[in-house]
C-alpha positions in Angstrom: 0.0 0.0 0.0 1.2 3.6 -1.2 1.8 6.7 1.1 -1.6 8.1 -0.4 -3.4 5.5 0.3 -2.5 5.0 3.7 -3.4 9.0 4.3 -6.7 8.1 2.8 -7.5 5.2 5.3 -6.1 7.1 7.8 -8.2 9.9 7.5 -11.6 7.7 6.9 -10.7 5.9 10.1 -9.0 7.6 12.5 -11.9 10.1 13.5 -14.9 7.1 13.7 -12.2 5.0 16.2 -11.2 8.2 18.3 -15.2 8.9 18.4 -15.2 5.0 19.6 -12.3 4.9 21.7 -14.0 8.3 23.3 -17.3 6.8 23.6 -15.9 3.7 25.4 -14.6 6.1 28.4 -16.8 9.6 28.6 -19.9 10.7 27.4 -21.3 10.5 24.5 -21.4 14.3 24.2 -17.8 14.1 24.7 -16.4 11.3 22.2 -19.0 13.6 19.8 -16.1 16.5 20.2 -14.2 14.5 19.7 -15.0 13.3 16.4 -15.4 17.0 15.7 -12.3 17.8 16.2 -10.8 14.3 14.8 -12.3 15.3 11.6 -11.4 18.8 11.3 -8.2 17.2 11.6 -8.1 14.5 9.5 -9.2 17.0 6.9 -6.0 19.5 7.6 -4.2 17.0 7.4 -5.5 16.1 3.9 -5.1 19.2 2.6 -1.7 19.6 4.5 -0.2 17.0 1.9 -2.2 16.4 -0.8 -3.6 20.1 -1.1 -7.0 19.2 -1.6 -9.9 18.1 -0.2 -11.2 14.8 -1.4 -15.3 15.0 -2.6 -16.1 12.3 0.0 -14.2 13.1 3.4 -15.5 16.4 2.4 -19.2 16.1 2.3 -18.9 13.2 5.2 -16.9 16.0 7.4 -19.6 18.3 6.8 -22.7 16.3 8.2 -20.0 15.1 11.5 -19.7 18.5 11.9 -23.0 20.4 11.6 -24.7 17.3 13.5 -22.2 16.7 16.1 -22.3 21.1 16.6 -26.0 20.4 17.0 -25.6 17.2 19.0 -23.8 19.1 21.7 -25.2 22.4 21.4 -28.8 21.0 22.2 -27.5 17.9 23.9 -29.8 15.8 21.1 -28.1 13.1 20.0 -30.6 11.9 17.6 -29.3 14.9 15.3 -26.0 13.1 14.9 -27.1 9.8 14.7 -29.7 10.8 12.0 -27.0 12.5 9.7 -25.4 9.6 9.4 -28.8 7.9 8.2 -29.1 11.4 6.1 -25.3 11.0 4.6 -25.8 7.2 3.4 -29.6 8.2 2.0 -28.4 11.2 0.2 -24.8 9.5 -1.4 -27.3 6.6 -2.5 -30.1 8.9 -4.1 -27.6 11.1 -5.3 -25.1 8.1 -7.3 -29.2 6.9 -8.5 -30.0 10.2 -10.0 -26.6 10.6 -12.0 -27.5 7.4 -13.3 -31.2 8.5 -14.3 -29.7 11.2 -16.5 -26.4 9.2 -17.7 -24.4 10.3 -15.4 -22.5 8.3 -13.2 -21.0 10.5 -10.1 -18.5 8.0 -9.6 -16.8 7.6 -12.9 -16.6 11.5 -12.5 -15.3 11.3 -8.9 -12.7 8.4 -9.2 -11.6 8.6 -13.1 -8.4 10.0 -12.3 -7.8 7.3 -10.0 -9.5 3.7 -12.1 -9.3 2.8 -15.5 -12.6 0.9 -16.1 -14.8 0.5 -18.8 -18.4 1.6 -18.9 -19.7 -1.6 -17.1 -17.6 -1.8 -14.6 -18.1 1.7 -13.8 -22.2 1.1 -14.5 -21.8 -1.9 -11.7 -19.6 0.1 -9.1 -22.4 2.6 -9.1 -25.6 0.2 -8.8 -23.4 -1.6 -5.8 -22.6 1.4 -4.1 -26.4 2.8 -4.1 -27.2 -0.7 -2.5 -25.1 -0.1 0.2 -25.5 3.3 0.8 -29.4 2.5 1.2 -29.1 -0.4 3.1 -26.7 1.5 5.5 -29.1 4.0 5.8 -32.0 2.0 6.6 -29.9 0.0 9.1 -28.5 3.3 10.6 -32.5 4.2 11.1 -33.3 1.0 13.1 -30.2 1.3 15.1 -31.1 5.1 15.8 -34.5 3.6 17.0 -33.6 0.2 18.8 -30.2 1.5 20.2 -29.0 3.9 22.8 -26.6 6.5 21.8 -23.9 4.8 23.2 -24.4 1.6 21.9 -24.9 3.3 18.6 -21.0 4.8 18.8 -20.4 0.2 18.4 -23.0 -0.2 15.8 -21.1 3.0 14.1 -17.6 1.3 14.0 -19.0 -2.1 12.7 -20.7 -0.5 9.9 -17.9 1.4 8.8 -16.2 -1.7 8.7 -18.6 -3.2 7.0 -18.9 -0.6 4.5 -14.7 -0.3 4.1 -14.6 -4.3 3.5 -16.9 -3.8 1.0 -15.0 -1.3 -0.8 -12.1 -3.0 -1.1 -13.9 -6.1 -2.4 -14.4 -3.5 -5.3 -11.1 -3.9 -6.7 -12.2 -6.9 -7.8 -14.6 -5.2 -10.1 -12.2 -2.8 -11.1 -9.4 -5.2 -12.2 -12.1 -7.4 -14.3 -13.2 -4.3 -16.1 -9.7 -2.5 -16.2 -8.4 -1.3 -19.1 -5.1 -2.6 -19.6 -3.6 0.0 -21.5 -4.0 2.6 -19.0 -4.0 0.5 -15.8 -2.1 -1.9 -13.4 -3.6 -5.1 -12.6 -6.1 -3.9 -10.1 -7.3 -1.0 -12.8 -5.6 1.7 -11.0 -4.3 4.3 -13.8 -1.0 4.4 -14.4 1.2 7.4 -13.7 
């Protein structure tokens, strides 16, 4: 694994298990600063060496942080735990929509980074709405069966979850690579 792609992990995880590690030992209010300020961060940091922001750590840090701000500000936190039901809806809806006008937000997003043909591009998206809705809908029950602190578990295991599943994409992308322009696993080459 590559510098850049350890930052990237890095930064995905590093705020959800300090949010977890928090949760395990103070408040839930608390471990929610935490993650505040984990991602705030994580996102400095990303910018700090690749002087950008990535489109997903991006839009994910904005819902941690206008939820958790709300969270702790009207010690509610259902308004956390409901972005993340929010974040997975809206990242499923949206990928669905691009798709409904020939657009696939992914190929835009992650072209610079996969060589794919169409179909494999057209099957990354249709998986990824799948998840994104069923992590949604399973982030809703949780917010109703669960307490907020047995939510911060629920969190972690779904990130997992959802992570695992991401890298079982690369077997998509290196079926549908193009070999030209791509390593084994469809990764451009540079």
């Amino acid at each position: 694994m590559n510098k850049k792609a350890l930052l990237h992990l890095s930064n995905e995880f590093a705020p959800v298990f300090a949010f977890f590690i928090a949760a395990q030992f103070c408040s839930f209010y608390f471990a929610t600063a935490v993650l505040i300020v984990s991602t705030l961060v994580a996102l400095g940091l990303g910018w700090y060496f690749e002087k950008r922001f990535p489109v997903f750590p991006i839009i994910s840090g904005f819902f941690v942080v206008v939820s958790g701000v709300i969270t702790i500000v009207h010690h509610t936190p259902n308004a956390l735990i409901f972005a993340d039901s929010l974040y997975y809806f809206l990242m499923g809806i949206v990928i669905a929509l691009g798709l409904a006008f020939q657009v696939n937000i992914l190929k835009l997003i992650f072209e610079r980074t996969f060589a794919m043909q169409n179909i494999g591009w057209l099957i990354l998206a249709r998986r990824w709405i799948i998840i994104f809705l069923l992590a949604g809908t399973a982030n809703e029950i949780a917010r109703h069966l669960l307490t907020p602190e047995v939510w911060v578990n629920f969190k972690v295991l779904k990130v997992i979850t959802i992570t695992i599943f991401g890298f079982y994409q690369f077997n998509l992308s290196k079926k549908y690579r193009i070999p030209e322009i791509s390593n084994e696993w469809g990764l451009r080459k540079d």
